[in-house]
C-alpha positions in Angstrom: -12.5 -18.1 0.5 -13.9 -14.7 0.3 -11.1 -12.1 0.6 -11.7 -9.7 3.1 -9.0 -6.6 3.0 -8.3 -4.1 5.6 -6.7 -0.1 5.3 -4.0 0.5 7.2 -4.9 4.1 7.2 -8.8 5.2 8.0 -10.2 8.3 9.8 -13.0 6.1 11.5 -13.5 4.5 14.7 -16.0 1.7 14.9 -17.3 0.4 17.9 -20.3 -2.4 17.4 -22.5 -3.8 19.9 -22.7 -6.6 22.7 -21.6 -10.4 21.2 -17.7 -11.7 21.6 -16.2 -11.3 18.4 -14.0 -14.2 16.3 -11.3 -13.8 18.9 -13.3 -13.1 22.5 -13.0 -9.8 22.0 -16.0 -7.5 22.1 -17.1 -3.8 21.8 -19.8 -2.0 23.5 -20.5 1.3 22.7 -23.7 1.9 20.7 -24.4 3.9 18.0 -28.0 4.8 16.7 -30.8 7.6 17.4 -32.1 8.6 20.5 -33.6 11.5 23.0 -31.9 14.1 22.5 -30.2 15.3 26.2 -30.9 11.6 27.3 -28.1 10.1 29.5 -26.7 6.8 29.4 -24.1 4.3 30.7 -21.4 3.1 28.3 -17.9 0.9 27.7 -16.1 -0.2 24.9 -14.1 -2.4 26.5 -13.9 -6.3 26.9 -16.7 -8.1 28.4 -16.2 -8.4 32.1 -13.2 -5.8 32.9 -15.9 -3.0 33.7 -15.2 -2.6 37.2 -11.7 -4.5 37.7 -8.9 -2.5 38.6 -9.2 0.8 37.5 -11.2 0.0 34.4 -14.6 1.6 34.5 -17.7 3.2 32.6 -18.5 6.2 31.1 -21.5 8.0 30.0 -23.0 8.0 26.1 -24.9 11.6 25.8 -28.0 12.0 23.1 -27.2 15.1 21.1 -28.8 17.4 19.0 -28.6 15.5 16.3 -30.5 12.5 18.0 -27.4 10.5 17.8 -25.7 9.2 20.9 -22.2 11.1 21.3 -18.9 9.5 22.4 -18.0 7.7 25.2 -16.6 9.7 28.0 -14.6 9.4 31.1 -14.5 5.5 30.4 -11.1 4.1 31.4 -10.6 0.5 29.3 -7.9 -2.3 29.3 -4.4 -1.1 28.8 -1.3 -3.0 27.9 0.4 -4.8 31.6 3.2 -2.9 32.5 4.4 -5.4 35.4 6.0 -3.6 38.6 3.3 -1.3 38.9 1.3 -2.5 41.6 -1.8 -1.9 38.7 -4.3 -3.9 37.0 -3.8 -2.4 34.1 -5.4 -5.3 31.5 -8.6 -5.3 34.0 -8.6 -9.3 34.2 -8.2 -9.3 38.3 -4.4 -10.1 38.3 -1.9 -7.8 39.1 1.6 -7.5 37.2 1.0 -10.9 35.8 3.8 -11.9 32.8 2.5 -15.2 30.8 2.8 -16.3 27.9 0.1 -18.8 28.0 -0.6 -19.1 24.0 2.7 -19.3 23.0 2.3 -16.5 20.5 6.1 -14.9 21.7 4.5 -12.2 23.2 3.9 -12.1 27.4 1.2 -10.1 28.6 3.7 -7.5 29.9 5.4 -7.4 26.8 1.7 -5.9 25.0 -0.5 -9.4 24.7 -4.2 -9.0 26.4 -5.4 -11.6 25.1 -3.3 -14.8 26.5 -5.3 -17.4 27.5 -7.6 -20.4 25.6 -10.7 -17.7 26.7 -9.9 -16.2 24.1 -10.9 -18.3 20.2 -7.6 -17.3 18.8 -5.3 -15.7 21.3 -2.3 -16.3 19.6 -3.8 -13.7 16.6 -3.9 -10.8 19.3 -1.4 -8.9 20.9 0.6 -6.0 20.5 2.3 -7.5 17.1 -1.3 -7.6 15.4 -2.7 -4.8 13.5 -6.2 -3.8 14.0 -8.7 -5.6 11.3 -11.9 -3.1 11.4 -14.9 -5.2 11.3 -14.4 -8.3 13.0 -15.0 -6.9 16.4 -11.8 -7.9 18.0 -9.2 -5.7 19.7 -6.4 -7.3 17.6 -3.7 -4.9 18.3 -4.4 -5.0 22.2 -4.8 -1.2 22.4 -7.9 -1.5 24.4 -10.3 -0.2 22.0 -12.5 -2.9 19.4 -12.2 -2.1 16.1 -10.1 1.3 15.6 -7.5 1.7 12.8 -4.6 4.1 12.7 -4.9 7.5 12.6 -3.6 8.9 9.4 0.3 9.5 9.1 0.6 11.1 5.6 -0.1 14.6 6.6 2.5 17.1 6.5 4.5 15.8 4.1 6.6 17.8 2.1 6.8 17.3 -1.7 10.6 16.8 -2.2 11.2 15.2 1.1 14.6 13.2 1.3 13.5 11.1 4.1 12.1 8.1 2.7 10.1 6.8 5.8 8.4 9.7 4.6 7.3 7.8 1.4 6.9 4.9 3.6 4.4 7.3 5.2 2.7 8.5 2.2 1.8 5.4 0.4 0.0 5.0 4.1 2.2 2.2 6.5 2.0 4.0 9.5 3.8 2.3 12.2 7.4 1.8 12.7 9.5 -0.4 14.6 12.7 -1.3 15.2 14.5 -4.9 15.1 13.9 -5.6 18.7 10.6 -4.7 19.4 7.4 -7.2 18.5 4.8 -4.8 17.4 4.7 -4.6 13.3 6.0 -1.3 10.9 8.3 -0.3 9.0 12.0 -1.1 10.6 14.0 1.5 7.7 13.5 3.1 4.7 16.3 4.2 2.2 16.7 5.3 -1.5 18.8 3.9 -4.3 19.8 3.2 -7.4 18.1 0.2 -9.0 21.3 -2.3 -7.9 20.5 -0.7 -4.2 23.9 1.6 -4.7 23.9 5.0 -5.1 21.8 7.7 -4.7 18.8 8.5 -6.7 18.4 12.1 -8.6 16.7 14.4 -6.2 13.8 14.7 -9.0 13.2 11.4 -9.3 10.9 11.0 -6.1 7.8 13.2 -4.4 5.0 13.1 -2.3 1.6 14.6 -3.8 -1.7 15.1 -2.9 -2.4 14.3 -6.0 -0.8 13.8 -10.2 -2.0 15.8 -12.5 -5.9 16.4 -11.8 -7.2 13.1 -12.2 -5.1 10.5 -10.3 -5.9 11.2 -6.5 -5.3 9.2 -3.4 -6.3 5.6 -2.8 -5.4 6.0 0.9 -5.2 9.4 3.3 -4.2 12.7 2.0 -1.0 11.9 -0.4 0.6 9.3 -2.3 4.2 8.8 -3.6 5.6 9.2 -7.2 8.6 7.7 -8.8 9.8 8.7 -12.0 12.9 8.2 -14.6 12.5 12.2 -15.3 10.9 14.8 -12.5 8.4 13.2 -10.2 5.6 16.2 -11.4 2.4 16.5 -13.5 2.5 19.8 -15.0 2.1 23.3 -12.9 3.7 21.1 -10.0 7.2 22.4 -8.0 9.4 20.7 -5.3 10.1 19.2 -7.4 9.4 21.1 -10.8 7.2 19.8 -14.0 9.8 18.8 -16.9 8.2 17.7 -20.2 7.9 13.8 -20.3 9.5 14.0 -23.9 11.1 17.1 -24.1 11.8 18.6 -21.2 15.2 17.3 -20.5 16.7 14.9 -23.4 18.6 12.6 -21.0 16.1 12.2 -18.0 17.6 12.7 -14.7 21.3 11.5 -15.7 21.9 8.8 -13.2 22.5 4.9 -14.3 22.8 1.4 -12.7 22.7 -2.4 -12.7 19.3 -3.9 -13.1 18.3 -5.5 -9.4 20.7 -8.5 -9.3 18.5 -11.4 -8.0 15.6 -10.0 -10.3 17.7 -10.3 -13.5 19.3 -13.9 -12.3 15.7 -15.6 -11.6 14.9 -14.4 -15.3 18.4 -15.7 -16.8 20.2 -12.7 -17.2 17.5 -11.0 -19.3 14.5 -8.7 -18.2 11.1 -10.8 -18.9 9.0 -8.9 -21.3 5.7 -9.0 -22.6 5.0 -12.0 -25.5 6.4 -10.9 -29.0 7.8 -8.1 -28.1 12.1 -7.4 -28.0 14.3 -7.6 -25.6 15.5 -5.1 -23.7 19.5 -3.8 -25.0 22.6 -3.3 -22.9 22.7 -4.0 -19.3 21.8 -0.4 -17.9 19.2 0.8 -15.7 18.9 4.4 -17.0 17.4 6.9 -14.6 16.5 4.5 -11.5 15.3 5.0 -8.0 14.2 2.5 -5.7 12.6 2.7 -2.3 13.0 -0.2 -0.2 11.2 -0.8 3.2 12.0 -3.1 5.6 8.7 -4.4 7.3 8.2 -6.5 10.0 4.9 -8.2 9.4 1.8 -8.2 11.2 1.2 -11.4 13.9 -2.2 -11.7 12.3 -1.4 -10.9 8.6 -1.4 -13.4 5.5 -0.5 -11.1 2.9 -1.3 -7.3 1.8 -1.5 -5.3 -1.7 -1.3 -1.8 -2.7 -2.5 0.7 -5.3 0.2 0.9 -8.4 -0.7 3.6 -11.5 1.7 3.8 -14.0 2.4 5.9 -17.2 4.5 6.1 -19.8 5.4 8.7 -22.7 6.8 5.8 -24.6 3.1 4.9 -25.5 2.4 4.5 -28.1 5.3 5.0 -30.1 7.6 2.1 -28.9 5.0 0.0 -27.0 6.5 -3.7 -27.8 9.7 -2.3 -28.6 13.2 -2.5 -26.5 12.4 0.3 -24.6 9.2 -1.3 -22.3 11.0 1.0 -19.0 10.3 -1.3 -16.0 8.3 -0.7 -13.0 8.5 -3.7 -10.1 7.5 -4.6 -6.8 10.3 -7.1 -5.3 9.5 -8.6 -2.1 11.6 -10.5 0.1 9.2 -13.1 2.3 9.7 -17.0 3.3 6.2 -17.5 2.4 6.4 -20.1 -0.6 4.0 -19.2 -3.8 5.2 -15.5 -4.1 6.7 -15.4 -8.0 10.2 -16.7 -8.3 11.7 -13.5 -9.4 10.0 -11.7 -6.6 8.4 -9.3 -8.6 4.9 -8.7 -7.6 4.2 -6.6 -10.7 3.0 -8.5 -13.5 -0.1 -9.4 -14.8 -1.2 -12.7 -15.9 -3.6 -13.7 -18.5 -6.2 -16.4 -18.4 -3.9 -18.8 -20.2 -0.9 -18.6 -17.8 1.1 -15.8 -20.4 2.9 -13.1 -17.8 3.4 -9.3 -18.5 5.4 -7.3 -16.5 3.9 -4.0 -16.0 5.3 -1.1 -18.2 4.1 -0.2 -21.7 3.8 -3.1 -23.1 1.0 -4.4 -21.1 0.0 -1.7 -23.9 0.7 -5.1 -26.4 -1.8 -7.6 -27.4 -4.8 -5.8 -25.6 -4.2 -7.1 -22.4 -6.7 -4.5 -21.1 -4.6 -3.3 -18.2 -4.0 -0.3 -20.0 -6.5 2.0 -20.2 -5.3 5.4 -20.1 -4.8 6.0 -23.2 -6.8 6.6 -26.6 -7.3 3.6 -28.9 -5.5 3.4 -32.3 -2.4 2.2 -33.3 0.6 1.5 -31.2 4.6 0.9 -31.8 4.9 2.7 -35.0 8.3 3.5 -33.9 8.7 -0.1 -32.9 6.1 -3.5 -33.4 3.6 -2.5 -35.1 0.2 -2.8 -33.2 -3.1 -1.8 -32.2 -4.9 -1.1 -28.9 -8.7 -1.2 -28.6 -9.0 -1.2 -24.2 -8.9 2.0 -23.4 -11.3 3.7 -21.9 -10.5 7.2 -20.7 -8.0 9.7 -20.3 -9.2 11.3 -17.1 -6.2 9.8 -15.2 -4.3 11.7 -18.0 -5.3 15.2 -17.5 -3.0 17.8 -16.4 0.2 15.1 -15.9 1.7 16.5 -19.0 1.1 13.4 -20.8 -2.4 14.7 -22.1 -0.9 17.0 -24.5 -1.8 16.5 -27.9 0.8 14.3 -30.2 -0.8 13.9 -33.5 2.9 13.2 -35.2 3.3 10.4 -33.4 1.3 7.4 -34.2 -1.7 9.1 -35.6 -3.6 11.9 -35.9 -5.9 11.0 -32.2 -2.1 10.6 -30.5 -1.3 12.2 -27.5 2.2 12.0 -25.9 1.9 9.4 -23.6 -0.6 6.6 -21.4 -1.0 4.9 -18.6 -2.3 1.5 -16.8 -5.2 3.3 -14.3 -5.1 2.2 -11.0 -3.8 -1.6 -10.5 -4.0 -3.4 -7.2 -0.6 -5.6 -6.6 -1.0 -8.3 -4.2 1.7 -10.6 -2.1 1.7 -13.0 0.3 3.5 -12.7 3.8 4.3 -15.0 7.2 2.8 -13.5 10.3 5.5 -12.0 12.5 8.4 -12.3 9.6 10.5 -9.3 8.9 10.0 -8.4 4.7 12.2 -6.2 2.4 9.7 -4.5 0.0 11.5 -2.6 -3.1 9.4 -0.5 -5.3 11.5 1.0 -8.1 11.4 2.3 -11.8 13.7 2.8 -14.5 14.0 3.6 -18.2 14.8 0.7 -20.6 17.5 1.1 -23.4 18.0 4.6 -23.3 17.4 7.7 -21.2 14.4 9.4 -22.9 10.9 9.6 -22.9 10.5 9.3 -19.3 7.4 7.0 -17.4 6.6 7.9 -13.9 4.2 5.2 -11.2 1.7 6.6 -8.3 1.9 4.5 -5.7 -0.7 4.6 -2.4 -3.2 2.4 -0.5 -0.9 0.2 1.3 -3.0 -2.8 3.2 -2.8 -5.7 5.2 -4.9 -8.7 5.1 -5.8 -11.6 7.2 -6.2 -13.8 4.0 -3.6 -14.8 1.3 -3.9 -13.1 -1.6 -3.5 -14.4 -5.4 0.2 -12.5 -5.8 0.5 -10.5 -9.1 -1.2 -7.4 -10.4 -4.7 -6.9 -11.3 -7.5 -4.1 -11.9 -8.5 -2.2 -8.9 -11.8 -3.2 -8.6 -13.7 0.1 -7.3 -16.3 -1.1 -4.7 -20.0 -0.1 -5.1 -21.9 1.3 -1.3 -22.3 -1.9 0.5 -19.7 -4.4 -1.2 -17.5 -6.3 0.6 -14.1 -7.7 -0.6 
């Protein structure tokens, strides 16, 4: 089945023409060129609630440009609000409270779509979020086809809040336990056991790392780090040198994430002939974990990951691979066993976590870098996939290292932009923990961007991949 992935956070607002979409729903406002000062009727509602209760047209004007404008004065289908003597849904019943599809949701309670009318009604209602392109009102907002607004403006860099980062790697709805619609239900930091508090440097929201590594989604996107989350000339928190800078990090330890380490027998995975990790310390963790209640209409979602590392390419496939991960909680069956979402896997079943020593064995998921040889303070290696250092520049880890593995060294690498994937129940509530720490020791610090969070109506293959960048006209 062709996977077909929606944003969670888009500027745009598309409203297509005439035809009942996959669910009954339908839009029909026009877009295209016209007369300029030419008048004309319009609605973007659904099909036959122009002219029930107060639901009415408005009028489309031809500007300048030759382009029809927006719709205004058009009043379209709102959510019931029973006790109000009002029509508010437009479908000729007043303060009507059914449940007819058995989807949990009444049409009170936020569900316009409740009856066999409709293909799929028990995919619409207020607990749905908004797929652009399918011309369906999933979310029951009244409008076919919008998306959310985006949420990550504002932000400040060394915010303490972390439905702030929630924010900035673009989920933009909350909710609490009670309610049906979908968002995030809390947000906190810790440690990498989920005790303690993480060092104020270890976290910020950007507009952007370094020069090169921008936003996948809106205006920012979040970093986590084992030193200062910075790239250099940053502040709020300041730039520290990857290597250098400070000696032990950012001084906080923990326990590895308990159900993590059981599922792998005690021991962090690691990539194929490469060491194990020593000791039993997570040295200069933070972990944001989200509490999500899912989507009524979503079978999985991904995100953009980007991770770098000054340990590259000294001790790539050494002890000291520091870990990023993705753990998800979900009751869907087929997510990994250890609940890490982060890992790669090759075309003959062998699994890499993500951290430097997807850097090992040429895995070419990382590509940040310059090729030569690797782990000359550790396994000795060679790397021949990368392809750039653009994602490099101005992070600090583009300085020049020519003492470290050879003469074309510089102090550190990175993965490029990696799409993780899970799968998800419709409706269930989620625990989503993002965290990073060093491995073995407290120095040479490794930092992950992380942004472009997105729902899906289809499962996904879970793990991490290449972000595929799509050419004008492609379609996921």
């Amino acid at each position: 089945m062709t996977l077909r992935w929606f944003g969670i956070a888009s500027l745009f607002v598309v409203f297509l023409v005439g035809g009942c979409g996959p669910e009954g729903r339908k839009g029909g406002i026009a877009s295209g060129t016209c007369d300029p000062g030419k008048k004309r009727e319009c609605y973007g509602g659904v099909d036959g609630t122009d002219g029930e209760g107060p639901c009415h047209s408005g009028t489309q004007t031809c500007g300048s440009d030759a382009l029809w404008g927006p719709c205004e004065g058009q009043v379209v289908p709102s959510q019931e609000l029973c006790g109000d003597g009002v029509d508010n849904n437009c479908n000729g019943q007043l303060d009507e409270n059914a449940d007819l599809d058995g989807d949990g949701i009444t049409t009170c309670g936020g569900d316009c779509c409740d009856s066999t009318e409709c293909t799929n009604p028990g995919l619409v209602n207020a607990g749905a979020f908004d797929a652009p392109g399918n011309m369906v009102d999933d979310d029951c907002n009244g409008v076919v086809d919008d998306s959310s607004l985006l949420c990550d403006q504002g932000l400040v860099s060394n915010s303490s809040n972390a439905l702030d980062y929630a924010k900035a790697i673009d989920i933009c709805q909350t909710a609490t336990m009670t309610e049906k619609k979908w968002g995030v239900i809390s947000a906190e930091f810790t440690l990498a056991d989920g005790n303690g508090a993480p060092a104020a440097i270890s976290k910020a929201i950007r507009p952007k790392f370094g020069s090169g590594v921008l936003p996948r989604g809106g205006v920012n996107l979040a970093l986590l780090s084992t030193g200062a989350a910075a790239g250099r000339g940053d502040t709020n928190p300041a730039y520290q040198d990857f290597q250098d800078g400070d000696f032990f990090g950012n001084g906080t330890e923990s326990g590895f994430p308990q159900d993590f380490l059981m599922a792998n027998n005690g021991s962090l995975p690691n990539a194929p002939g490469c060491p194990e990790a020593s000791g039993t310390t997570a040295n200069d963790p933070v972990m944001l974990t989200l509490t999500i209640r899912v989507p009524t209409n979503a079978r999985s979602f991904k995100l953009a990951t980007n991770f770098f590392s000054s340990e590259f390419p000294e001790f790539t496939c050494s002890p000291f691979n520091d870990f990023f991960v993705v753990l998800l909680d979900s009751t869907v069956p087929g997510n990994p066993a250890d609940k890490n979402l982060a890992f790669y896997s090759s075309g003959n079943g062998t699994t890499y976590p993500v951290g430097v020593n997807l850097a090992s064995g040429n895995t070419g998921l990382f590509t940040q870098c310059v090729n030569g040889s690797t782990g000359c303070s550790g396994t000795d290696g060679t790397i021949s996939t990368c392809i750039g250092t653009d994602q490099l520049a101005g992070t600090g880890l583009d300085t020049a290292d020519p003492g470290s593995c050879d003469s074309n060294s510089l102090q550190g690498g990175g993965t490029g932009w990696l799409e993780t994937s899970g799968n998800v129940t419709p409706g269930e509530i989620i625990k989503l923990r993002i965290a990073i720490w060093d491995t073995s020791d407290h120095i040479l610090d490794s930092i992950a961007a992380i942004d472009g969070f997105q729902w899906s109506v289809d499962p996904a293959t879970p793990g991490t991949v290449i972000l595929r960048e799509l050419a004008p006209g492609d379609e996921e």
